[in-house]
C-alpha positions in Angstrom: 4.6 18.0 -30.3 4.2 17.4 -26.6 4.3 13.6 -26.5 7.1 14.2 -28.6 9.0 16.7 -26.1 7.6 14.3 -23.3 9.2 11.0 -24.5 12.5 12.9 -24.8 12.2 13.7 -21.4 12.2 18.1 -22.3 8.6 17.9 -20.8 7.5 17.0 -17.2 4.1 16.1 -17.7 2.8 12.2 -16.6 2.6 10.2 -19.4 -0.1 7.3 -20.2 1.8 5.0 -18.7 3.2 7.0 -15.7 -0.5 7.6 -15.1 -1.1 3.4 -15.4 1.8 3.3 -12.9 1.0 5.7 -10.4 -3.1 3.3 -10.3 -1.0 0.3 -9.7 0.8 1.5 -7.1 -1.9 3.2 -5.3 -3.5 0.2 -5.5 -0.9 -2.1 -4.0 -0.5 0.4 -1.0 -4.3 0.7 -0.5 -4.2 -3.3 -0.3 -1.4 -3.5 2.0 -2.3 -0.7 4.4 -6.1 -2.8 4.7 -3.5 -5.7 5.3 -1.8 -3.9 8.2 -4.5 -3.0 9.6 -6.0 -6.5 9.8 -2.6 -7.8 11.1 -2.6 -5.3 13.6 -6.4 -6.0 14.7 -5.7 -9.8 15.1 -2.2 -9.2 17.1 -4.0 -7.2 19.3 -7.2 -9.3 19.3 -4.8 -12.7 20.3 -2.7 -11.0 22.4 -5.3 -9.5 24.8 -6.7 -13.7 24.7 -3.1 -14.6 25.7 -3.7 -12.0 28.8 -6.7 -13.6 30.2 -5.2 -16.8 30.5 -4.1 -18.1 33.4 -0.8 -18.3 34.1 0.3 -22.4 33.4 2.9 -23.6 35.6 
């Protein structure tokens, strides 16, 4: 009865594959916020190198 009201859309609870869904996506921001943050480290990891240079002429 309530996967029935639930695939006609008369019930708001998550189904299987909303549940599926909401991992996958969880998992893709997880993966890009570790990606962010290792962008971020290099920028500021080269860009503090590109301060110690000397200045070329």
């Amino acid at each position: 009865m309530r996967r029935s009201e639930r695939n006609q859309g008369l019930r708001a609870d998550p189904t299987k594959w909303d549940g599926d869904w909401i991992k996958v996506l969880a998992r893709e921001s997880r993966e890009r916020r570790q990606s962010n943050e290792i962008l971020h480290k290099a920028l500021a990891y080269f860009g503090q190198a590109e301060l110690d240079r000397p200045f070329k002429r």
